[in-house]
C-alpha positions in Angstrom: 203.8 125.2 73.5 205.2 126.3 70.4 205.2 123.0 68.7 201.5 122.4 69.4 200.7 125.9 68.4 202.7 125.1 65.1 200.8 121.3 64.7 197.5 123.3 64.8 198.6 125.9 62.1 199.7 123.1 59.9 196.9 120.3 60.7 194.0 122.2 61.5 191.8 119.3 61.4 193.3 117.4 64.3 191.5 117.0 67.4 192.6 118.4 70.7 193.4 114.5 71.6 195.3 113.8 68.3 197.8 117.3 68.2 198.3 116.0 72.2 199.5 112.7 71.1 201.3 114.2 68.6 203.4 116.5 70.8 203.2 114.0 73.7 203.3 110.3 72.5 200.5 108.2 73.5 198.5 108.5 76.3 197.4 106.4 79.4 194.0 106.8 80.5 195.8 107.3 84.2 197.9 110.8 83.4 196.2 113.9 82.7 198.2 116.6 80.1 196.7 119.6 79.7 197.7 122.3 77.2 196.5 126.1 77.5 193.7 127.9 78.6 193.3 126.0 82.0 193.1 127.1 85.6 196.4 128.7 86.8 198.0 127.5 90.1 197.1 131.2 91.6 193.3 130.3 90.9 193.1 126.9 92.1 194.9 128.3 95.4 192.8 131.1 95.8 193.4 134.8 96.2 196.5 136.3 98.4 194.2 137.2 100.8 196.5 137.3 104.2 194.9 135.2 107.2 195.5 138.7 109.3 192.5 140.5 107.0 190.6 137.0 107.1 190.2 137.2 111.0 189.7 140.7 110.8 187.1 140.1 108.4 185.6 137.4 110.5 185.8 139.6 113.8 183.5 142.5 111.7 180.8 140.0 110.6 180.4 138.8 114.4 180.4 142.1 115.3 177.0 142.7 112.6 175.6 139.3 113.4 175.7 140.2 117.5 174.3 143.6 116.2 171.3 142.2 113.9 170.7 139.8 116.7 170.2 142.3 119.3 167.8 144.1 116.8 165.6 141.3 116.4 165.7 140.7 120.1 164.3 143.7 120.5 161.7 143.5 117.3 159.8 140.4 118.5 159.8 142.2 122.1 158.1 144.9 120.9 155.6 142.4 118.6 154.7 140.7 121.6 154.3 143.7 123.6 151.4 144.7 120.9 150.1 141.5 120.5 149.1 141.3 124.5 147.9 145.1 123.8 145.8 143.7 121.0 144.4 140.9 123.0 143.8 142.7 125.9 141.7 145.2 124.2 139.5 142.5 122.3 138.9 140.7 125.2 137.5 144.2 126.6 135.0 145.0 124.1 132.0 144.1 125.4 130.2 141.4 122.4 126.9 143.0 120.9 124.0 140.4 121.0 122.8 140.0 117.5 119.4 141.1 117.1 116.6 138.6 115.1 113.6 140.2 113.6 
């Protein structure tokens, strides 16, 4: 790391590809090197998040999902509850005959 860092101080109009070759030799399109500022190996794993709190997490949003589901069991029950009311009261109301002068 240092020597790249000191390449770039001294050559500062190399590219990324020629300070590589530099510090590594040439290059095969088949081998990737990479040099600072990537992804750490704790980011491309993931957090440290134990599989205990996972399934615990998991258990909770069944728990809401079985909860919201219930709710909207109950919501359309209701709706169709009203919507028989609604019919059954426009099919009561006697039609006026329309009157022609």
């Amino acid at each position: 790391m240092v020597q790249i860092h000191d390449l770039v101080q001294s050559e500062p109009s190399l590219t990324n590809i020629e300070v590589v070759e530099r510090c590594f030799g040439p290059q095969c399109k088949s081998h990737v090197v990479g040099f600072g500022g990537g992804i750490t190996t704790k980011e491309l794993k993931g957090g440290t998040t134990s599989k205990a709190t996972l399934w615990e997490e998991l258990k909770t949003t069944r728990k809401e999902k079985e909860s919201l589901q219930k709710r909207m069991d109950i919501l359309e029950s209701k709706y169709e509850h009203l919507e028989n009311i609604v019919i059954r009261q426009s099919s009561s109301v006697p039609s006026i005959p329309s009157v022609v002068l």
